[in-house]
N, C-alpha and C positions, 0 to 999 in steps of 0.2 A: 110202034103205035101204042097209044096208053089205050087201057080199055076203061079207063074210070074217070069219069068227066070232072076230076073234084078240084082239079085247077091245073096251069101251069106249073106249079111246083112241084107236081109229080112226076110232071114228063120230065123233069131233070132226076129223076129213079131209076126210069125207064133207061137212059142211055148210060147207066153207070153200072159198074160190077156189081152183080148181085154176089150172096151169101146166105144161105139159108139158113135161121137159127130157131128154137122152141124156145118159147117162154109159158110160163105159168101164171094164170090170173085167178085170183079169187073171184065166186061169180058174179057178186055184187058189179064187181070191175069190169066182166064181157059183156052182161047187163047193160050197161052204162056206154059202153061202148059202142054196142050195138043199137041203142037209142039216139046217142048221135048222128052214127053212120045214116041211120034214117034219116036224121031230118034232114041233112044232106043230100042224100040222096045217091053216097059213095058206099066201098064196103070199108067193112072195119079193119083188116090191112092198112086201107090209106089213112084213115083218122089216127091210127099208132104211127104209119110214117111218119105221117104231116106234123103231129106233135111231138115227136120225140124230135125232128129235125130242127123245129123250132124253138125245145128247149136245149138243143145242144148247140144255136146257133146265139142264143141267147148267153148261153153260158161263157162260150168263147168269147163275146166283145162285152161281158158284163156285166149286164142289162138283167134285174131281178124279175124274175117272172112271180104273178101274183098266183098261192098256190092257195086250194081251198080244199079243204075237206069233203067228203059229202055229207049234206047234213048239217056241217059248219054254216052259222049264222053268218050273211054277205054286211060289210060294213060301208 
């Protein structure tokens, strides 16, 4: 069972091999992270899933993802 309502895409986490790894964020970047997860309404685990899944899903067929700075002017 998933315990984070943040969508189908996570239950397919849920039934695959886990690995447990540390990474290091500057706080700007857990900041930011954890502001998302808010507005979502998931925790900030799944917001790093979900994104990292999506730009390694992107990378494999492709597909440029639009990258932005923070702070970077939107065009």
């Amino acid at each position: 069972m998933v315990s984070d309502p943040f969508c189908a895409f996570c239950a397919a986490f849920a039934l695959q091999q886990q690995k447990r790894v540390n990474v290091d964020f500057p706080t700007w970047m857990i900041e930011s992270l954890d502001r998302e997860a808010s507005k979502l309404g998931v925790t900030r685990q799944s917001v790093i899933k979900v994104w990292l899944a999506e730009r390694l899903e992107a990378t494999a067929s492709n597909v440029p993802l639009q990258l932005r700075r923070p702070g970077a002017a939107r065009r």
